[in-house]
DRENGU-591584 format. One record per residue: residue number from 1; residue in one letter; x, y, z of N, C-alpha, C in turn. Coordinates in pm, whole numbers. Layout:
BEGIN
NUM/A/X/Y/Z/X/Y/Z/X/Y/Z
...
END
This chain:
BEGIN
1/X/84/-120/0/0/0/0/88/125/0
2/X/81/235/-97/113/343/-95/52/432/34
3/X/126/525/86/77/626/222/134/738/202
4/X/52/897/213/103/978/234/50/1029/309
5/X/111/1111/411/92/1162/521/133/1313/517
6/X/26/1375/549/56/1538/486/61/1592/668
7/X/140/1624/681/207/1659/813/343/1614/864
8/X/408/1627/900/633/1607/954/591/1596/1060
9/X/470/1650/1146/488/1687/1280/525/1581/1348
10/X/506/1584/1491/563/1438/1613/469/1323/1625
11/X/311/1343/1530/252/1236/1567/309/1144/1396
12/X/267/1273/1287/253/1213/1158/383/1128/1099
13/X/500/1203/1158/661/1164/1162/670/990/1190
14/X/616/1003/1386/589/870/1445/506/796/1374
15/X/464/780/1305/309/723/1198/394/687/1117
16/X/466/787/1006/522/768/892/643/636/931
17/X/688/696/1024/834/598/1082/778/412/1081
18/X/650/443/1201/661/286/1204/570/237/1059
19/X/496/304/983/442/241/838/560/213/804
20/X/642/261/749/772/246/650/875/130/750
21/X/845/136/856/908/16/912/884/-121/879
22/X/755/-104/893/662/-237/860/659/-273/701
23/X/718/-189/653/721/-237/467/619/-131/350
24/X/527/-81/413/473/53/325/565/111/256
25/X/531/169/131/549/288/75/467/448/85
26/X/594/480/221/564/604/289/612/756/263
27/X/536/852/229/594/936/155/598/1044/267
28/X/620/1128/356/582/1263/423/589/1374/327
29/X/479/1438/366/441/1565/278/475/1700/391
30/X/542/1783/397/521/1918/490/562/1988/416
31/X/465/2141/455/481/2248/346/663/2356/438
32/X/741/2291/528/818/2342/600/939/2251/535
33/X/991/2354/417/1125/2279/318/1244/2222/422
34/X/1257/2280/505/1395/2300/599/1389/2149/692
35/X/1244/2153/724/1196/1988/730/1234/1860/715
36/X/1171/1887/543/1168/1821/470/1318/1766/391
37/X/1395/1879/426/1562/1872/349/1616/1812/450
38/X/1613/1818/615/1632/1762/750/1652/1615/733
39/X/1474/1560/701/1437/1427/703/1531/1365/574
40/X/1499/1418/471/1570/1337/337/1729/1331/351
41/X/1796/1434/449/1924/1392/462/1972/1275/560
42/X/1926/1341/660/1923/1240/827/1812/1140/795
43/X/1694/1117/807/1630/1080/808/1550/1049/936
44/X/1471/987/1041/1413/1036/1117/1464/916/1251
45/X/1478/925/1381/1508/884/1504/1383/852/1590
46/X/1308/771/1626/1208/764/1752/1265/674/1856
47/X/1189/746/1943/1232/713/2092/1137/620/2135
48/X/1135/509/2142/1035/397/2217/977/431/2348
49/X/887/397/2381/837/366/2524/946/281/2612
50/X/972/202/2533/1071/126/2635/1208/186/2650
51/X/1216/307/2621/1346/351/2593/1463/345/2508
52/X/1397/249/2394/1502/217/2281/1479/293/2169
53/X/1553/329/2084/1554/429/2009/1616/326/1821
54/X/1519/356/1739/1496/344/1615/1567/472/1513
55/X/1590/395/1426/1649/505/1346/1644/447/1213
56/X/1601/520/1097/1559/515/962/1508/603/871
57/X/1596/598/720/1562/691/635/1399/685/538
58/X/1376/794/544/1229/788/469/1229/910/427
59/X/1127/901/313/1120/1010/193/997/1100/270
60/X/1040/1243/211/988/1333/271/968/1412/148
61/X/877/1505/104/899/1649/15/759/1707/37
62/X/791/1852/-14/717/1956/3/602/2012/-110
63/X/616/1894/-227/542/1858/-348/473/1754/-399
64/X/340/1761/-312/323/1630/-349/285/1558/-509
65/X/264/1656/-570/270/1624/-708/422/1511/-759
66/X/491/1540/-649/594/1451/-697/565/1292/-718
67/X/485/1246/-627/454/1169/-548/373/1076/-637
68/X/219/1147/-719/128/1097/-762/23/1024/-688
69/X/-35/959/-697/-200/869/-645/-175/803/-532
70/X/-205/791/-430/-122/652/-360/-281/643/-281
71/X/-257/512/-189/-393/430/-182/-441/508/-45
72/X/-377/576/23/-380/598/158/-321/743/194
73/X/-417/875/215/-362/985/246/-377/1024/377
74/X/-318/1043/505/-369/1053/646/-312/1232/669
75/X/-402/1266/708/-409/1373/726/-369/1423/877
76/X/-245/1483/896/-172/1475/1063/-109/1604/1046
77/X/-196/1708/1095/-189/1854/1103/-230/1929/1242
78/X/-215/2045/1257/-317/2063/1369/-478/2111/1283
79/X/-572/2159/1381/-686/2148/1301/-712/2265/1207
80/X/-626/2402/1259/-606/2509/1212/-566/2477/1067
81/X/-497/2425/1018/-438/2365/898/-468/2217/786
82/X/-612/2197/839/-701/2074/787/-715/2150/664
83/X/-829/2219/632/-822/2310/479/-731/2343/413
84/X/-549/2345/447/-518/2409/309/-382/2222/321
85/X/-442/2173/408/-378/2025/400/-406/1964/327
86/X/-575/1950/323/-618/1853/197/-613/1913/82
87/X/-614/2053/64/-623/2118/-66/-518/2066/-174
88/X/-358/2060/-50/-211/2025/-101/-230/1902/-90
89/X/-286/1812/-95/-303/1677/-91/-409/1664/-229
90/X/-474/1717/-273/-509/1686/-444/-503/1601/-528
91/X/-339/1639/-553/-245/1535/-612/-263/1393/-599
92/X/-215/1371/-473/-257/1244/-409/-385/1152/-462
93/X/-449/1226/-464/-575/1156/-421/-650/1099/-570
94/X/-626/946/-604/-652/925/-716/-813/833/-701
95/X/-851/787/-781/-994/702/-786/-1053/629/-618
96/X/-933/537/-628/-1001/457/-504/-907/493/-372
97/X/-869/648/-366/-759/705/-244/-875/711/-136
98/X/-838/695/5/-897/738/118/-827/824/170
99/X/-893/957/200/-846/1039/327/-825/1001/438
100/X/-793/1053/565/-840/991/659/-755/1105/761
101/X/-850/1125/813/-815/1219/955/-828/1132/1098
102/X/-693/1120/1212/-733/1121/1290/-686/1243/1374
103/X/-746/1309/1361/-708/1450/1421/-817/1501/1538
104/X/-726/1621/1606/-844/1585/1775/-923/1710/1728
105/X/-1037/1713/1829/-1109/1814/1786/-1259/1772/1636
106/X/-1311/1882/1619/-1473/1897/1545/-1446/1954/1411
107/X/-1481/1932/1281/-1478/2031/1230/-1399/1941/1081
108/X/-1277/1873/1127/-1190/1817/1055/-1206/1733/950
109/X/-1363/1632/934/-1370/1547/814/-1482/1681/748
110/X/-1562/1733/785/-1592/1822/665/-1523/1895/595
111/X/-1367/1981/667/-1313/2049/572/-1251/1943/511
112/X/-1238/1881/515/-1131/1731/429/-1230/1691/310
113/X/-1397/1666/381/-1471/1671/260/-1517/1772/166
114/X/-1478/1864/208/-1554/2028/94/-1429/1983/-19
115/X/-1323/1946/5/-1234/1958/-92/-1237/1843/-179
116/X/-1236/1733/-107/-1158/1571/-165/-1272/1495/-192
117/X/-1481/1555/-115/-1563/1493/-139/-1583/1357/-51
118/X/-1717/1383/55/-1739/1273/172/-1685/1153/153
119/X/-1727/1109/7/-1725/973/-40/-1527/913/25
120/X/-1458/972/-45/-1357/916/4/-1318/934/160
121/X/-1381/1021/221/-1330/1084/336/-1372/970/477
122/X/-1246/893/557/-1247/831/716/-1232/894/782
123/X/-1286/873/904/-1262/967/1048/-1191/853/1102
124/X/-1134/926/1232/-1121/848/1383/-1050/882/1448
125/X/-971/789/1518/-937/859/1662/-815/740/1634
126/X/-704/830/1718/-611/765/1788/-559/777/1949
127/X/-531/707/2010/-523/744/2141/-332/780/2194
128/X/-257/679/2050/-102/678/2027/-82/896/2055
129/X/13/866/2126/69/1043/2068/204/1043/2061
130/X/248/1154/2038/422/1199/2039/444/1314/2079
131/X/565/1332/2099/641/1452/2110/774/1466/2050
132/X/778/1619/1953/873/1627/1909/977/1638/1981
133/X/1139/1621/1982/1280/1633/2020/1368/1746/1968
134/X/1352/1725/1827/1395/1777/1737/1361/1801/1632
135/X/1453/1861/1529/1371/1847/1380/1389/1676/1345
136/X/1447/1631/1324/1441/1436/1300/1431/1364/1439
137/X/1418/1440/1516/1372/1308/1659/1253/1325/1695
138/X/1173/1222/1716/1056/1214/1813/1031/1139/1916
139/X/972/1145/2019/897/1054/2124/821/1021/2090
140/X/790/854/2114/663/820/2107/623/762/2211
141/X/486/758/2234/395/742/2369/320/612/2314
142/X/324/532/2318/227/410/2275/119/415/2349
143/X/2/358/2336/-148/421/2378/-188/275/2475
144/X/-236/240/2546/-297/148/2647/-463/169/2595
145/X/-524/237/2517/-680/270/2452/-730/199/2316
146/X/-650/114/2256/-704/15/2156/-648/129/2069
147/X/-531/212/2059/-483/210/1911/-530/311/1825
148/X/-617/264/1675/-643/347/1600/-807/275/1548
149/X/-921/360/1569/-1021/347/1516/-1068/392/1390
150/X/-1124/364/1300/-1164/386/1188/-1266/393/1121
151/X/-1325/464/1081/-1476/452/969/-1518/564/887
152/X/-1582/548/828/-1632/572/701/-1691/758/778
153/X/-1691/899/697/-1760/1008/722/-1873/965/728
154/X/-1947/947/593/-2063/934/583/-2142/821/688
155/X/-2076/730/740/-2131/603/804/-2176/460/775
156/X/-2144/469/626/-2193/361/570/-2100/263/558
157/X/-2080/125/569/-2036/24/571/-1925/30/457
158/X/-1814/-37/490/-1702/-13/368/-1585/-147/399
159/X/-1602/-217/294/-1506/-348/313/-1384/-305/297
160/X/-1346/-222/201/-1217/-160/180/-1128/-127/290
161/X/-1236/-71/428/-1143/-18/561/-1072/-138/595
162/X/-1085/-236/632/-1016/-369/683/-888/-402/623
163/X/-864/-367/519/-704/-372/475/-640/-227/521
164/X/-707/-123/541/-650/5/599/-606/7/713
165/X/-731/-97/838/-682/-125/973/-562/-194/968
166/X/-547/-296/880/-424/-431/870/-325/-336/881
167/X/-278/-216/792/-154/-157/748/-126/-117/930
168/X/-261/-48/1012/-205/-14/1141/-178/-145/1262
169/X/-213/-230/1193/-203/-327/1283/-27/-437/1214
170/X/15/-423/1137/130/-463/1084/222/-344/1128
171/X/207/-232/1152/289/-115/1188/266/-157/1348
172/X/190/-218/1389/219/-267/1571/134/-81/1610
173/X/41/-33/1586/-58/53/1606/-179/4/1639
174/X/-242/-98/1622/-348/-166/1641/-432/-133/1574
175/X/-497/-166/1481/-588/-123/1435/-787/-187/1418
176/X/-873/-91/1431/-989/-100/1413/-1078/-62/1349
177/X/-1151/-102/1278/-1297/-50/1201/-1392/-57/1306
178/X/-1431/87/1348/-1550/93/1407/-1705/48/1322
179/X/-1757/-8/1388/-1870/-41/1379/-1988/57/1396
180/X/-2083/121/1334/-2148/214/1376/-2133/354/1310
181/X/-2144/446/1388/-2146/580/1372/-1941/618/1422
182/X/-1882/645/1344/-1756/696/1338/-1753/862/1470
183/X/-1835/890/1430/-1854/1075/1499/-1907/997/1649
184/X/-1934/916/1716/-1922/834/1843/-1771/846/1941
185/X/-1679/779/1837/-1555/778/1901/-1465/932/1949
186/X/-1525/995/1816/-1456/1105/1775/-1496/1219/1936
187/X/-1649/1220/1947/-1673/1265/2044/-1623/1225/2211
188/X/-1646/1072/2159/-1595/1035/2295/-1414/1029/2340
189/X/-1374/1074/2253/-1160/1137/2249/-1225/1281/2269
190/X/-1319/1336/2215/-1288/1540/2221/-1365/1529/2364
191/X/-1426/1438/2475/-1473/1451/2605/-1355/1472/2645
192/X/-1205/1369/2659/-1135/1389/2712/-1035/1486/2657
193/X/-1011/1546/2542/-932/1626/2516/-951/1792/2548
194/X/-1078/1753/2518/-1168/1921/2579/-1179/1949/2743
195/X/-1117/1847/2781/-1137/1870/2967/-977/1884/3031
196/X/-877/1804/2961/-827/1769/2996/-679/1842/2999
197/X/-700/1954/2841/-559/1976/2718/-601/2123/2774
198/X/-699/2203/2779/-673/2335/2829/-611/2361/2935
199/X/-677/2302/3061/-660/2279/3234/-469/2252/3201
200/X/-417/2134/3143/-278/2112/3161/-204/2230/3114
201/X/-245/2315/2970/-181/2412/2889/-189/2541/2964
202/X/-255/2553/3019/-311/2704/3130/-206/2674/3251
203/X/-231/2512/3307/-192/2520/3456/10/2502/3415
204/X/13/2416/3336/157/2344/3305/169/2239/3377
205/X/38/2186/3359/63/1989/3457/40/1879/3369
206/X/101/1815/3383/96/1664/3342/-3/1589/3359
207/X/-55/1470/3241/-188/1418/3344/-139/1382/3481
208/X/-33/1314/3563/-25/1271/3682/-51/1387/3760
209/X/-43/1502/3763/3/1607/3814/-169/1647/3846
210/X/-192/1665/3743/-366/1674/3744/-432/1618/3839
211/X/-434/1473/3826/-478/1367/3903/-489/1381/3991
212/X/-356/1420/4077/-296/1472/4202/-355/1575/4279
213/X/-406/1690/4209/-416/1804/4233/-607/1856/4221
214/X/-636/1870/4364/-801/1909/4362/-859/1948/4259
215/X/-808/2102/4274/-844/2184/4182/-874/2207/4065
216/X/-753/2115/4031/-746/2080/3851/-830/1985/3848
217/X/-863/1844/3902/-892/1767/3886/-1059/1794/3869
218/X/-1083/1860/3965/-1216/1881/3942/-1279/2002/3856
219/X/-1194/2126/3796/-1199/2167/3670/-1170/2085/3603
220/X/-1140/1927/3533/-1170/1853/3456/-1253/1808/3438
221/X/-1313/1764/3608/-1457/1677/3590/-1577/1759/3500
222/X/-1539/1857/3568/-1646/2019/3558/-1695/2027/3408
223/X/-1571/2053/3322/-1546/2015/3157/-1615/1953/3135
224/X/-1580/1826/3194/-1642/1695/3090/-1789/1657/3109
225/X/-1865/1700/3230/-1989/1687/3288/-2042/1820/3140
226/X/-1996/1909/3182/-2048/2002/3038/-2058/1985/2920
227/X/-1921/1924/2821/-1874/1877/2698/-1998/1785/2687
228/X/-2033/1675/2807/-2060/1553/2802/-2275/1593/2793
229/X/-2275/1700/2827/-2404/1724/2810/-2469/1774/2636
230/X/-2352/1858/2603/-2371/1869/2449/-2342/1755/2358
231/X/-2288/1635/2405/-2287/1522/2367/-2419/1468/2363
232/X/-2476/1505/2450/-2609/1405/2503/-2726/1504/2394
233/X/-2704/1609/2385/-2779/1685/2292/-2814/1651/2183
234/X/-2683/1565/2132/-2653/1562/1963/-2718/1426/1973
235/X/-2768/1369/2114/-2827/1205/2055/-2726/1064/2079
236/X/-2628/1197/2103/-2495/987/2145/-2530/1015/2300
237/X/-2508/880/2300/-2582/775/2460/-2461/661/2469
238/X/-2318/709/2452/-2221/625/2502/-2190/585/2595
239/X/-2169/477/2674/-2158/458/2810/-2091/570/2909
240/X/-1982/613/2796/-1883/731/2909/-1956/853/2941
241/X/-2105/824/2879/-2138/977/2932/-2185/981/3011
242/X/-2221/829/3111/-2342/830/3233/-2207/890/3329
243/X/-2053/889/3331/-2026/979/3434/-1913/1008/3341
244/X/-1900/1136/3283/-1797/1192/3223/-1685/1246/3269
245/X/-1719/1278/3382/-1612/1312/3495/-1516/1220/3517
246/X/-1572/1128/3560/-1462/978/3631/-1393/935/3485
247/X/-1465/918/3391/-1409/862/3270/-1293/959/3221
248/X/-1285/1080/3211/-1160/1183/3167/-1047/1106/3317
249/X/-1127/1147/3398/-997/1145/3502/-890/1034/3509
250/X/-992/931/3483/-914/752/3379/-857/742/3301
251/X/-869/860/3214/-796/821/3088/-643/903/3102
252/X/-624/1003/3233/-482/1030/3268/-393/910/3348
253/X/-426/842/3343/-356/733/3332/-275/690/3256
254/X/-312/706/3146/-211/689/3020/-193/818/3002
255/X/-192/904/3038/-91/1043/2976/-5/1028/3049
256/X/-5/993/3221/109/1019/3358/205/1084/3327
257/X/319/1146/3330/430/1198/3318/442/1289/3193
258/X/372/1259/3052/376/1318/3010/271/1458/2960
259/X/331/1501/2893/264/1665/2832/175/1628/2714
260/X/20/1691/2743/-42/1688/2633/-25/1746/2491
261/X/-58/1732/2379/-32/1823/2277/-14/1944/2280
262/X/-178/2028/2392/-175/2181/2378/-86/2224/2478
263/X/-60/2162/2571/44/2193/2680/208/2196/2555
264/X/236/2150/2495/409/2101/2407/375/2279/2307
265/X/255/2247/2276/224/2371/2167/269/2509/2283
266/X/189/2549/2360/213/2651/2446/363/2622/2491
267/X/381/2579/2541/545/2568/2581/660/2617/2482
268/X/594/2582/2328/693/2586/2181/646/2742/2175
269/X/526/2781/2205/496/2925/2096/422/2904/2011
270/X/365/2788/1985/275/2799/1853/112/2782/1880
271/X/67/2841/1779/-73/2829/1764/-126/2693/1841
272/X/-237/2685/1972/-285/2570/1998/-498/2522/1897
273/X/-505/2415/1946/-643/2375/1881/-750/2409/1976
274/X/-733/2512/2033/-823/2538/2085/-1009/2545/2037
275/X/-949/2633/1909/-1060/2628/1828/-1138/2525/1790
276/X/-1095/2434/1776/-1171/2236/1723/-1203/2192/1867
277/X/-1149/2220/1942/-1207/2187/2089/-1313/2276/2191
278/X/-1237/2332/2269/-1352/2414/2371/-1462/2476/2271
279/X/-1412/2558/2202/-1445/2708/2158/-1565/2602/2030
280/X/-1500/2454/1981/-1630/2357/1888/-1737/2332/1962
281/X/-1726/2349/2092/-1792/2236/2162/-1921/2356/2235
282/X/-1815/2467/2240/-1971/2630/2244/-2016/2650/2125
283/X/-1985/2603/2008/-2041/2609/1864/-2172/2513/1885
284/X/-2106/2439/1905/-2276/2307/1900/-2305/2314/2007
285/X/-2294/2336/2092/-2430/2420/2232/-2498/2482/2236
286/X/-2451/2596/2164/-2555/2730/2086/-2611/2669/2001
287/X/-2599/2565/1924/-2678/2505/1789/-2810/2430/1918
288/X/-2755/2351/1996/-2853/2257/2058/-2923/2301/2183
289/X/-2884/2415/2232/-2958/2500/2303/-2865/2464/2417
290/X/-2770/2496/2441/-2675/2402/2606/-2602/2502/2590
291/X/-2603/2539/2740/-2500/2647/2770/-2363/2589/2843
292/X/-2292/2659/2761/-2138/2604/2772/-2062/2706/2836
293/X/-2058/2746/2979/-2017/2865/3013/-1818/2839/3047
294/X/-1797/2689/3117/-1677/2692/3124/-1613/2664/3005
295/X/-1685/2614/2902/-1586/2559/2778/-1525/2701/2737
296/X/-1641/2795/2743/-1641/2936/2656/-1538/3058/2780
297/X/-1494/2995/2850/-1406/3056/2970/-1277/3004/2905
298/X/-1272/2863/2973/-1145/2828/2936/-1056/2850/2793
299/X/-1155/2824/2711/-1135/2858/2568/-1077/3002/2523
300/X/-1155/3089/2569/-1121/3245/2570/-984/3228/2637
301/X/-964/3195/2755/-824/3248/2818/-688/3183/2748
302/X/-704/3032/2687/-620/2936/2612/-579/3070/2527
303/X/-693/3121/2368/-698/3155/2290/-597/3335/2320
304/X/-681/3386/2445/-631/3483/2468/-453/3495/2535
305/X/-421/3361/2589/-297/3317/2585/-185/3341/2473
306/X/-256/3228/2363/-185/3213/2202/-164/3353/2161
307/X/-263/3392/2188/-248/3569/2110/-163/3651/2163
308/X/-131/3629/2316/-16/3725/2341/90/3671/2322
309/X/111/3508/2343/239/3483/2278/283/3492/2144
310/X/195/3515/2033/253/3519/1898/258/3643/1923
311/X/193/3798/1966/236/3895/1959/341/3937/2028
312/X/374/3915/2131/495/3899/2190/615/3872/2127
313/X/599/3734/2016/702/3697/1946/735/3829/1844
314/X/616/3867/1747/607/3970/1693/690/4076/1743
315/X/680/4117/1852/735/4232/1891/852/4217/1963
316/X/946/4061/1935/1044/4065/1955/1056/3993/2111
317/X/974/3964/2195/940/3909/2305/905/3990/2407
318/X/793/4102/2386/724/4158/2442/717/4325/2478
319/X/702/4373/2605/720/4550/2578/818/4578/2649
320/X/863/4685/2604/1016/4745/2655/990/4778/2823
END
C-alpha cells in the first residue's frame, strides 16, 4: 500500500516511521522545506516507550505532485491547517484514495470533505501520541486505549477499511474499524481532550500532576460533565457519558508523566487547537440549546494566551 501523510509533525513523523518500518510505501508531505531537506538527509530517530531508540531513512517532500496517487492519504496537522492540508493533498488523491483524519477536535472530516468529497473521506481517533525532540527526533507514547479506530464520514459500511486497519495493525498501532457511527468515538476522544488539554496548557501539569491536584482535577470533571451534556444533545448515549467526569480522570492514566499536545504547543509558541475543541464544543451548544459557560471561559483564556504569545514573538518578546 502506498501512504502519504501530509504533516512532519511528532505524531505524523511517528506514523510515517513505524508504516515504512513495517514495509509501506511512505511518503511525508510538509509544506516546511527545511523539514523536509532535514528528514531526506538524516532521516528520522524515535524514541520507544521502552526507551530504545529506532532510526531510519524515509522520503519526505514539500510537493506532493511529486509523489502521484497513492492508496492511503492521512491527514496529521493541527486542526487550524485541515483546509489548506487537503487542498495540497489533491495530487494524491486518485480514484479509489482514502483520506483519513485522525485528528483531535470537530470540524476536521468536513473540511477534508468540501475539498476531496465525503465519499472518500475516514474519520477516527487515535489514542497513540508523540512529542517532538527535534527536527528528526521524536517521542513516542504508545497508547494502552485500543490504538487506532476507523470509519467511514458518511457512516456507511465499507469493506475496503479492513485492509486500511491491517496496514495499522502490521505497523504494531493496532488497528480498528469501528462499527457504527464513526462521529461516536470522535466525540468520545474530544470529552477527554476538551477537559483535559486546556486545564494542563493554562496550569503546566501533566496528566499525573492533574490527578494529584483538587483543583485541577475537578476543573476537569467540571469540563467533561459540560462537553458531556452537548454530547447528550446531539443524541450519542455512550456509556462514558453516564459519568464523564470519572471517565476523563481515567484516561490520565495513560498520559502520567507526560505533556499533552496543547500543553508542548504553548510551551513551543505555537498556535494551539483550541478552536476544534472548547471554543467547537460552544459552537454546538448554541446550535442545541446548552449552555457552555466553562468551555467558553477556558477557551477564551487558552486563545487569549496564544495571542499574546505570537504577539509577543512579533514584537520581539514583548514590551520594553
Amino acid at each position: 500500500m502506498r501512504i502519504a501523510i501530509m504533516g512532519a509533525g511528532a505524531l505524523g513523523g511517528a506514523f510515517g516511521f513505524l508504516l515504512a518500518e513495517a514495509g509501506f510505501d511512505v511518503t511525508l508531505v510538509d509544506v516546511d522545506r527545511a523539514k523536509v531537506d532535514a528528514i531526506n538527509s538524516e532521516g528520522l530517530t524515535l524514541l520507544m516507550p521502552d526507551g530504545s531508540s529506532r532510526h531510519r531513512l524515509i522520503r519526505a517532500t514539500a510537493d506532493p505532485a511529486e509523489v502521484g496517487h497513492v492508496d492511503l492519504v492521512q491527514v496529521a496537522v493541527k486542526g487550524y491547517h485541515t483546509l489548506s492540508a487537503a487542498t495540497l493533498a489533491v495530487p494524491l488523491v486518485g480514484p479509489a484514495t482514502y483520506v483519513l483524519s485522525l485528528q483531535n477536535g470537530l470540524g476536521n472530516l468536513d473540511r477534508i470533505a468540501s475539498v476531496v468529497g465525503p465519499e472518500r473521506v475516514v474519520g477516527g481517533i487515535t489514542a497513540h501520541s508523540a512529542m517532538p525532540i527535534g527536527p528528526t527526533e521524536i517521542r513516542f507514547n504508545a497508547a494502552g486505549m485500543g490504538g487506532v479506530h476507523i470509519g467511514r464520514f458518511d457512516g456507511t459500511r465499507d469493506d475496503g477499511l479492513a485492509p486500511v486497519a491491517d496496514v495499522f495493525i502490521a505497523a504494531g498501532l493496532e488497528g480498528h474499524v469501528v462499527e457504527g457511527d464513526v462521529h461516536e468515538p470522535i466525540w468520545r476522544k474530544l470529552l477527554a481532550n476538551s477537559s483535559v488539554n486546556p486545564v494542563a496548557a493554562l496550569m503546566g501539569l501533566t496528566g499525573r500532576e492533574i490527578q494529584e491536584m483538587e483543583e485541577a482535577s475537578g476543573l476537569v470533571r467540571a469540563l467533561a460533565c459540560e462537553t458531556g451534556a452537548v454530547a447528550r444533545a446531539q443524541g450519542f448515549t455512550f456509556a462514558e457519558l453516564d459519568d464523564p467526569g470519572e471517565f476523563v480522570i481515567g484516561t490520565l492514566d495513560w498520559v502520567g508523566d507526560n505533556k499533552v499536545s496543547m500543553l508542548q504547543d504553548v510551551e513551543a509558541g505555537r498556535r494551539t487547537e483550541i478552536d476544534t475543541l472548547n471554543l467547537a464544543v460552544v459552537e454546538v451548544g448554541e446550535k442545541y440549546g446548552v449552555d457552555t459557560p466553562l468551555n467558553w471561559t477556558i477557551g477564551s483564556l487558552v486563545r487569549t494566551m496564544e495571542r499574546k504569545m505570537l504577539r509577543d514573538r512579533r514584537n520581539g518578546g514583548g514590551a520594553a
